[in-house]
FIKOL-785871 format. One line per 4 residues: their letters; for each residue x, y, z of C-alpha. Coordinates in Angstrom, 3 decimals, padded with zeros to 6 digits, always signed. Last residue first. Layout:
N
a) X/Y/Z | ...
This chain:
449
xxxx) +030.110/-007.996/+013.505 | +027.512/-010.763/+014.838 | +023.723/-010.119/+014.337 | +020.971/-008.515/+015.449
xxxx) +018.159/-006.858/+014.055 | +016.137/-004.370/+016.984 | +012.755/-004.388/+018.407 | +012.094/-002.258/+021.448
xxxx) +010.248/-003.135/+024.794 | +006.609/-002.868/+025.544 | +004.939/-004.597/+028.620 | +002.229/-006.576/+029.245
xxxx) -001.490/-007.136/+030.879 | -002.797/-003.687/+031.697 | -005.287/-004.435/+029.201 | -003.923/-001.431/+027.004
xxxx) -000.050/-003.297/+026.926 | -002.068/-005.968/+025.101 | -000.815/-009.943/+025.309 | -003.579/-012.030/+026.759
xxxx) -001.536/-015.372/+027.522 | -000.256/-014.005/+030.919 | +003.337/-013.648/+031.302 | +003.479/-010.779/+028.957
xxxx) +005.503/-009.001/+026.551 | +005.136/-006.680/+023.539 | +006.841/-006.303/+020.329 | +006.206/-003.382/+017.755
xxxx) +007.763/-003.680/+014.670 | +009.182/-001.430/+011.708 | +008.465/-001.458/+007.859 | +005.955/-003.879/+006.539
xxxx) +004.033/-003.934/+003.516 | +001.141/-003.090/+001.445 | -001.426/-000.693/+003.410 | +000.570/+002.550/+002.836
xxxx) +003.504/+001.439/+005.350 | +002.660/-001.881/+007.915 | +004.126/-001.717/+011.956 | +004.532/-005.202/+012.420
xxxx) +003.128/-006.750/+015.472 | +005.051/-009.683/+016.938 | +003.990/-010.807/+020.332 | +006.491/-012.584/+023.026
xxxx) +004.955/-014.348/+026.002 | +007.680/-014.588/+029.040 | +010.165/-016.549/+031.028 | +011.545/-014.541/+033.371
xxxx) +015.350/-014.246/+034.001 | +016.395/-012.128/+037.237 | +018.421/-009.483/+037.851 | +019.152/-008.868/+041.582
xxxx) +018.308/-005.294/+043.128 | +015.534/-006.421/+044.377 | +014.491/-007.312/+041.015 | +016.078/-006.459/+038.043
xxxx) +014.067/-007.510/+035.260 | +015.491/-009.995/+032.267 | +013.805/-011.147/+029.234 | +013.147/-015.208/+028.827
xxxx) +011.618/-015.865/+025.519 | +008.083/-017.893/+025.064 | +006.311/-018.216/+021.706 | +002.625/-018.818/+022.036
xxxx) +001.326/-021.966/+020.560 | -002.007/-021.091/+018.406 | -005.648/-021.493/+019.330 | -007.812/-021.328/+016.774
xxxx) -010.074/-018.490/+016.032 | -013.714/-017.803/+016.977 | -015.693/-014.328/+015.547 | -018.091/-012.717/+017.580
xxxx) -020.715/-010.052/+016.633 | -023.303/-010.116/+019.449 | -026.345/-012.530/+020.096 | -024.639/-015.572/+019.099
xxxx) -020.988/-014.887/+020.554 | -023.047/-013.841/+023.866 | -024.363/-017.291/+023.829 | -020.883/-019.073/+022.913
xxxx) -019.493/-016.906/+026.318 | -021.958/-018.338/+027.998 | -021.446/-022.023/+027.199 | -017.780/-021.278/+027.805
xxxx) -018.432/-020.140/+031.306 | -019.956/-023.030/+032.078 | -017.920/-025.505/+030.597 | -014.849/-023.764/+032.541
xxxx) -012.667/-020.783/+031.562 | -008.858/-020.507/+030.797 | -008.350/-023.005/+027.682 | -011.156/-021.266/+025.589
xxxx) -009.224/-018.177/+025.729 | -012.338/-015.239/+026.043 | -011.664/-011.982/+024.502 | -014.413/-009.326/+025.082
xxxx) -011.711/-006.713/+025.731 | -008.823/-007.472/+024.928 | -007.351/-003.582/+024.496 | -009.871/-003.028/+021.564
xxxx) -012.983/-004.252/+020.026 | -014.770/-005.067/+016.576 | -015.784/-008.474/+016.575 | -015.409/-009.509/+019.751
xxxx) -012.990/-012.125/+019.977 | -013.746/-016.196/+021.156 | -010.622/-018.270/+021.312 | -010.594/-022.059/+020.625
xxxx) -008.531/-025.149/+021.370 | -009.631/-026.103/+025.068 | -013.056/-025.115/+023.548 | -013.382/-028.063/+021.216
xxxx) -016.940/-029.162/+021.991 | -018.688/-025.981/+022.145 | -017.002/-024.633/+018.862 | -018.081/-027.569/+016.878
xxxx) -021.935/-027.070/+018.263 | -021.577/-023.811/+016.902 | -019.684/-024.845/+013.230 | -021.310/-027.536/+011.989
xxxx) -018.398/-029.462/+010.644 | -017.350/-030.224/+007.029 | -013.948/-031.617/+007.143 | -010.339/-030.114/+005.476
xxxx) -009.151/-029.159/+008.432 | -012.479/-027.349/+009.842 | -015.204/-026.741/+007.137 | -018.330/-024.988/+007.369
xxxx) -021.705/-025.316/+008.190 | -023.675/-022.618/+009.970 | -025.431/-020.732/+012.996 | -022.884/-018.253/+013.831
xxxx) -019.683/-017.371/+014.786 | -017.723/-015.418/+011.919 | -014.898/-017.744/+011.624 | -010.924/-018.209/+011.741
xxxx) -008.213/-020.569/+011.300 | -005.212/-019.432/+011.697 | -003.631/-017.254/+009.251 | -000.058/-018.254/+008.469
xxxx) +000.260/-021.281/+006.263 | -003.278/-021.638/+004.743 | -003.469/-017.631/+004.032 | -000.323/-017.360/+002.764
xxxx) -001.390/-020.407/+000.560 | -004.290/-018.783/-000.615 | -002.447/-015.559/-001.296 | +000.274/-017.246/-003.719
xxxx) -002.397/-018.892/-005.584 | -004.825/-016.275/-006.510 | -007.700/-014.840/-004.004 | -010.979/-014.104/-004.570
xxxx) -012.030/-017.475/-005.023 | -011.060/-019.038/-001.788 | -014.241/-016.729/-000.684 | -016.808/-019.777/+000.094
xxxx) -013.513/-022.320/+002.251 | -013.324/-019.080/+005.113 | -009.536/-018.179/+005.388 | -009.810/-014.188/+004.151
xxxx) -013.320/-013.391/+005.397 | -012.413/-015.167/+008.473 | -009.557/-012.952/+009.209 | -011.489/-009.809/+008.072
xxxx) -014.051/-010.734/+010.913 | -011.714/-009.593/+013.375 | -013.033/-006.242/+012.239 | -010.356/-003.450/+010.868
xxxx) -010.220/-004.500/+007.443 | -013.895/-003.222/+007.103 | -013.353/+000.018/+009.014 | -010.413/+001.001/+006.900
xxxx) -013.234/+002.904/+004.882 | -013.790/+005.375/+007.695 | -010.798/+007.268/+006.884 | -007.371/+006.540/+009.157
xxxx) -006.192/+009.391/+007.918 | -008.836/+012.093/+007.472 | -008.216/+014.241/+005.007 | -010.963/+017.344/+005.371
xxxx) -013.429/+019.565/+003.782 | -014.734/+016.328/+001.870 | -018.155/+016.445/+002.512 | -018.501/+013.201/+004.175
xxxx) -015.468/+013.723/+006.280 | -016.471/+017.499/+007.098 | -019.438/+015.678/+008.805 | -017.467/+013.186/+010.260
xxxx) -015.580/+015.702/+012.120 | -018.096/+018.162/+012.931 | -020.483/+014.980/+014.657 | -023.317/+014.273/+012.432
xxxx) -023.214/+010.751/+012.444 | -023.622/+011.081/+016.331 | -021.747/+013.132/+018.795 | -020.557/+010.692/+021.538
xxxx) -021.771/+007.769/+020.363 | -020.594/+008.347/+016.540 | -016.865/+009.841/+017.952 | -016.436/+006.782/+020.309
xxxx) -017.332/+004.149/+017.386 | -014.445/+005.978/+015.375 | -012.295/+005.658/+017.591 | -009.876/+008.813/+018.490
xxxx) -006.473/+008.323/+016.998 | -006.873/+010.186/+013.634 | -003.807/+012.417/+011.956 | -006.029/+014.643/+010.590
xxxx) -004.790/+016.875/+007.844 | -007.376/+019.997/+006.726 | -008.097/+021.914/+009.944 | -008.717/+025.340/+010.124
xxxx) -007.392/+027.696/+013.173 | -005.387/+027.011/+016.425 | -008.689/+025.783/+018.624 | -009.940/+023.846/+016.366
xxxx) -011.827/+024.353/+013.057 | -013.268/+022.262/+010.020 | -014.731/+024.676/+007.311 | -017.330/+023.854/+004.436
xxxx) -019.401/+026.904/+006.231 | -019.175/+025.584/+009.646 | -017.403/+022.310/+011.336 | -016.411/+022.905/+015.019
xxxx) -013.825/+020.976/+016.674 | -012.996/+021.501/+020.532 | -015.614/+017.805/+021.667 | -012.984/+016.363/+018.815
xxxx) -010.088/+017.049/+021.649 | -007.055/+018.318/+019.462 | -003.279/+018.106/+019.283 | -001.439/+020.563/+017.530
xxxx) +001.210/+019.647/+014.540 | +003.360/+021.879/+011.827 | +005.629/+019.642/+009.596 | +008.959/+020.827/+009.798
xxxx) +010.275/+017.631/+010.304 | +011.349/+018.644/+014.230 | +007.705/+019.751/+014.440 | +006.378/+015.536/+013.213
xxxx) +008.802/+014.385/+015.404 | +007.618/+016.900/+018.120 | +004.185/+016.417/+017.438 | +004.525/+012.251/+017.347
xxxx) +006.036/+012.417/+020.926 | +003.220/+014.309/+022.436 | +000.899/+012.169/+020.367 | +002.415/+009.206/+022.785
xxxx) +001.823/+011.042/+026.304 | -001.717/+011.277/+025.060 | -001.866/+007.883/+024.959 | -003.485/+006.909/+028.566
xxxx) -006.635/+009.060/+026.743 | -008.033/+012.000/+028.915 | -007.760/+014.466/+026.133 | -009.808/+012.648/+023.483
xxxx) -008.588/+011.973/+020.501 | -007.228/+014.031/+017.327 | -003.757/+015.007/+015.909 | -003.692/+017.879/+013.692
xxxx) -001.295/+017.704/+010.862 | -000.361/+021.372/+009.361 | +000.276/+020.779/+005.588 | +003.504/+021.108/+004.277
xxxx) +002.951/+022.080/+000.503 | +002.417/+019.526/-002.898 | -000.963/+020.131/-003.823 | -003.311/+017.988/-005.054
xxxx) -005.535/+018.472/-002.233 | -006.349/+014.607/-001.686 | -003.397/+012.748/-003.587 | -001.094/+015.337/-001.760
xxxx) -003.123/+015.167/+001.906 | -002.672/+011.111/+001.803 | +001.146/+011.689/+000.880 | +001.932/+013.619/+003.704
xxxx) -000.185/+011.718/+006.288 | +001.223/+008.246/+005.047 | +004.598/+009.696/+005.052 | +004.598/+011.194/+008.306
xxxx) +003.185/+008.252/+009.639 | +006.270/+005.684/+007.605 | +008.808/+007.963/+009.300 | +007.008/+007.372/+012.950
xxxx) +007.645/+003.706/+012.979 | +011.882/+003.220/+013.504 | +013.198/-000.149/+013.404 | +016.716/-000.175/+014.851
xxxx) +020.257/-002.101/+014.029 | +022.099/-003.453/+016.294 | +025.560/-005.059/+015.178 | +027.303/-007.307/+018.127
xxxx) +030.647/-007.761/+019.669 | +031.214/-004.076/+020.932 | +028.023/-003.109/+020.947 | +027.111/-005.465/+023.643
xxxx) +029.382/-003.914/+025.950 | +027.919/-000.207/+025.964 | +024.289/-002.019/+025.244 | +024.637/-002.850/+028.941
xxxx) +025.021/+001.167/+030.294 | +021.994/+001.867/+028.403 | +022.244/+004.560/+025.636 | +020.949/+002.576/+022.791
xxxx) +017.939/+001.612/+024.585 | +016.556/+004.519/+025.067 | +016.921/+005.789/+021.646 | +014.648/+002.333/+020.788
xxxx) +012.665/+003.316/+023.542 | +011.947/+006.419/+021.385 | +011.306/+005.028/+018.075 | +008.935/+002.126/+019.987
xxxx) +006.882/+004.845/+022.043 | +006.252/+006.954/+018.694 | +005.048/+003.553/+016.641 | +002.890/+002.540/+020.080
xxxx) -000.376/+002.927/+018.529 | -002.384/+001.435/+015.333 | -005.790/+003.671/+014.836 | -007.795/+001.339/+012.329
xxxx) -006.441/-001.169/+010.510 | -005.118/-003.249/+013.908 | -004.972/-006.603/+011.964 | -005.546/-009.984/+013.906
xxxx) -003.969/-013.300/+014.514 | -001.046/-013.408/+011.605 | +000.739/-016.845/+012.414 | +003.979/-017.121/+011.881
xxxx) +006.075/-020.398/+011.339 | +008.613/-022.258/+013.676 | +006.135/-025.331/+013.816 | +005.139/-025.606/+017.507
xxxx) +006.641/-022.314/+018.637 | +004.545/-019.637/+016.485 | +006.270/-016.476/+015.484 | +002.985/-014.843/+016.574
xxxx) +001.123/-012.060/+014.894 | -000.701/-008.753/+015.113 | -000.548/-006.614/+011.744 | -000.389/-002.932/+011.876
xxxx) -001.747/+000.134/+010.078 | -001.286/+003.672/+008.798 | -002.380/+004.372/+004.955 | -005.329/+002.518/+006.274
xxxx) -008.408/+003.037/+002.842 | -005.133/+003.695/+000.383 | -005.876/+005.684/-003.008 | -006.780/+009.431/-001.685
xxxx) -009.721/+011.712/-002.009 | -011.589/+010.168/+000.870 | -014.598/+008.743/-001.286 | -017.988/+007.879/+001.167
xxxx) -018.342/+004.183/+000.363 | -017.321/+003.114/+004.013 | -019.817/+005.696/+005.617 | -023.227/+004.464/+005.651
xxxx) -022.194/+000.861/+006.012 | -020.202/+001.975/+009.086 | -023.355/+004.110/+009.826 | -025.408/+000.675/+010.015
xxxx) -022.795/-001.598/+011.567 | -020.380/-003.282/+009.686 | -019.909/-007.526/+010.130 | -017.833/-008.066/+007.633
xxxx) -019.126/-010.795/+005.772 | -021.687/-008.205/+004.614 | -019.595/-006.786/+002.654 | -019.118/-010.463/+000.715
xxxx) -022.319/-010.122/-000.097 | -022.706/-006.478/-000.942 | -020.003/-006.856/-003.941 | -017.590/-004.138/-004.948
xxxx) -016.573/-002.441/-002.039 | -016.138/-006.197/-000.498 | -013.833/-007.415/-003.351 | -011.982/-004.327/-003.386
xxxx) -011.063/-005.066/+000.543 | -011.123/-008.794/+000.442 | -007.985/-008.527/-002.547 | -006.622/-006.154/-000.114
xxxx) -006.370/-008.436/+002.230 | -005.140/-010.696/+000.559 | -002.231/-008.432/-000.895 | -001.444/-007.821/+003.255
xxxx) -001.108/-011.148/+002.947 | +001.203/-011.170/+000.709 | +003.252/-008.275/+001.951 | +003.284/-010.280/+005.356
xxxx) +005.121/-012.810/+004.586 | +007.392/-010.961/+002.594 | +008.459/-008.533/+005.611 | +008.337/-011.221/+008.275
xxxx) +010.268/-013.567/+005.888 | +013.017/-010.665/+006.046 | +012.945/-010.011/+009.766 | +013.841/-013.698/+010.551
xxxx) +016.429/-013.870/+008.047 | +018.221/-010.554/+009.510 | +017.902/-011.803/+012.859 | +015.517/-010.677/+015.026
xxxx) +016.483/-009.252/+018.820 | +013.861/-008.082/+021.556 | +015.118/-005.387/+023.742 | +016.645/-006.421/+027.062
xxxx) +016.704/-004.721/+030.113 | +012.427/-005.088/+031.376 | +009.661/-003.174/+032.553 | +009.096/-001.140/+029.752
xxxx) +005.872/+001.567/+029.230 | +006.053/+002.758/+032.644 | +002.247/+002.584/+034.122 | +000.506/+005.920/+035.090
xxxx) -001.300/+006.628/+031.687 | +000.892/+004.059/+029.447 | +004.373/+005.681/+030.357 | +007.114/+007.152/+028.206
xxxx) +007.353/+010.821/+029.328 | +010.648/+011.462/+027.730 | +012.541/+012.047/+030.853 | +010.520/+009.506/+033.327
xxxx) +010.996/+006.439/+031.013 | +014.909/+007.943/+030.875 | +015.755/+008.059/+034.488 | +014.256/+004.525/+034.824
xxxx) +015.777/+003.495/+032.123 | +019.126/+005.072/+033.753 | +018.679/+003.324/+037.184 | +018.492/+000.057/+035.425
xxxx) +021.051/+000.196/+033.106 | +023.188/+000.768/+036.723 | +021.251/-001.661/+038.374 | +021.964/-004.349/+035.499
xxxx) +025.376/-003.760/+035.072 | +026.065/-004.563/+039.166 | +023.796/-007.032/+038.950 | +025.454/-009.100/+035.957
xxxx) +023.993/-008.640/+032.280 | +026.825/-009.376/+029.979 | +026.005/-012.893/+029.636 | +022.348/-012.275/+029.169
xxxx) +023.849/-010.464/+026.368 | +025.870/-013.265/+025.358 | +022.821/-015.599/+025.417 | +020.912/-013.489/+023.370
xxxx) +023.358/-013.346/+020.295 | +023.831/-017.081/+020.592 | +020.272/-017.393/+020.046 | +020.020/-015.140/+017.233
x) +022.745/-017.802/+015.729
């Protein structure tokens, strides 16, 4: 029936309707500041659509696996060997154990999948743990959207309804600063990166949510923070709630382990949300932690067989034996023999970098890319069948129908289940808005009134 629902807006969607809808995303991507550094954030008229079903199995899908990982998290706290599945470098292992005064290690997080076209299942491909963006773009394309000219007609047959991100960060931040202080008042939340970051014009719209909840919020450069006498400063005073965007890899090469920041971190002057715990879900590795045949143990019944339907197979490249469908294989020459069905990832990268689809480079370049895999952190994942919907774009003042590359990344609330969704669009395979490679457009539930 989604289907149906598509097809009559398409319907809807003549030239004269599209230039107008047109003309006023235009009007509002320039309004609210909603572009990736220069680039508008949405390029086409249609939001994407799930049905009701569709964004139910999403949710319960991923709450066990989000269980499973989890289960990976305690079990690598607890036990240096299956830490050192991981892949942490030597101040990530120096800072994971460091307490952060509050229960969840990525109160704010986000799972990257793939409703997967060659079975109708989901695949879950990697988890952004770390510093998830685009929750602030998607709530305000999502006002956008409702206003357009074509949504006027659409309304009238179908019910839309939204998925708002930025409630589930003010929660996170809010209830991280009461399990760490103890107290129950409106902190101020200070939002940190760098000031020359494309997504500046994203904490912009986080402050004045976060303002508009009457929750106090600057935005800070960490080369502006000072940490003296057990107190974190900026430019507007203390700081004791950091919403964290900046990297944590960019803080230690710019200022070290002993940067003001991570400093207060270790002594607990501050909350830091993302802490430097969620590290260890963060690496691609945490995929092949979770399907690898030697840690089927840490997981009970329901998560193993989350983990065989939806997480493709994954694994730490190195020198090794280790099973593939059910057969033992040796796992390097494996990967140089099956590369039309194989993806190499960095470890512990953003934006695509590092990635290198098996199906797009030569012998040659595949043999290299195997060698870097060997020297540097690397993980290697199957290839999965990437789901194709066609989204229109005026062009020329015509619309036009474009088949394109739909990804599926669910916002996730308090490290144990999903609330909102960020989908992105591309016509080349790498999906990631950062790579210059796709576009952004809202998620909304469909279906017939």
């Amino acid at each position: 029936m989604l289907g149906v629902g598509i097809d009559h807006y398409h319907s809807l969607l003549d030239d004269d309707i599209g230039g107008e809808t047109q003309r006023q995303l235009d009007d509002q991507l320039r309004l609210r500041g909603l572009f990736f550094g220069d680039r508008a954030l949405c390029t086409v008229l249609r939001p994407r659509f799930f049905s009701p079903a569709q964004y139910r199995f999403l949710q319960r899908r991923g709450a066990v696996v989000l269980r499973a990982f989890r289960t990976a998290h305690r079990a690598a706290l607890a036990d240096p060997a299956v830490l050192d599945q991981f892949g942490l470098l030597d101040w990530e292992h120096r800072l994971v154990h460091v307490p952060t005064g509050f229960r969840d290690a990525s109160p704010v997080s986000r799972l990257d999948a793939f409703f997967v076209t060659d079975t109708g299942g989901l695949r879950f491909t990697e988890y952004n743990a770390e510093t998830p963006a685009g929750g602030g773009y998607n709530d305000v394309l999502t006002e956008v959207f409702y206003g357009l000219p074509i949504m006027r007609a659409y309304l009238r047959t179908y019910d839309v309804q939204p998925l708002p991100a930025r409630h589930n960060v003010l929660h996170a931040l809010l209830d991280a600063y009461e399990q760490w202080s103890g107290r129950r008042d409106r902190p101020h939340v200070t939002i940190v990166d760098w000031a020359d970051v494309p997504t500046q014009s994203e904490f912009l719209l986080f402050q004045d949510y976060f303002v508009r909840q009457g929750v106090p919020c600057t935005i800070v450069d960490p080369a502006d923070v000072t940490y003296a006498n057990g107190v974190l400063s900026g430019p507007s005073g203390r700081i004791e709630l950091i919403y964290k965007r900046v990297l944590l890899h960019e803080l230690v090469e710019r200022g070290g382990l002993d940067q003001p920041i991570l400093r207060a971190f270790r002594d607990g002057a501050v909350c830091m949300v993302n802490p430097p715990a969620c590290k260890i879900l963060h690496k691609k590795a945490s995929l092949a932690v979770l399907h690898d045949e030697m840690n089927a143990h840490l997981f009970d019944d329901e998560e193993r067989e989350a983990i065989r339907l939806s997480i493709p197979w994954t694994r730490v490249v190195r020198e090794r034996a280790t099973t593939h469908d059910g057969t033992t294989v040796d796992l390097v020459p494996f990967i140089a023999e099956h590369r039309e069905q194989l993806v190499l990832k960095p470890n512990d990268d953003y934006g695509g970098k590092g990635i290198v689809l098996g199906w797009e480079v030569d012998d040659t370049a595949w043999a290299t890319a195997i060698a870097t895999a060997l020297r540097e952190p690397y993980v290697v994942q199957r290839r999965i069948a990437l789901p194709r919907e066609a989204f229109p774009s005026l062009v020329d003042g015509k619309v036009q129908f474009t088949d394109r590359m739909v990804d599926t990344a669910p916002y996730v609330a308090n490290g144990d289940h999903v609330d909102g969704c960020l989908s992105r669009l591309a016509t080349a395979a790498l999906l990631n808005v950062t790579a210059g490679t796709g576009t952004q457009t809202p998620t909304f539930i469909a279906q017939k009134r």
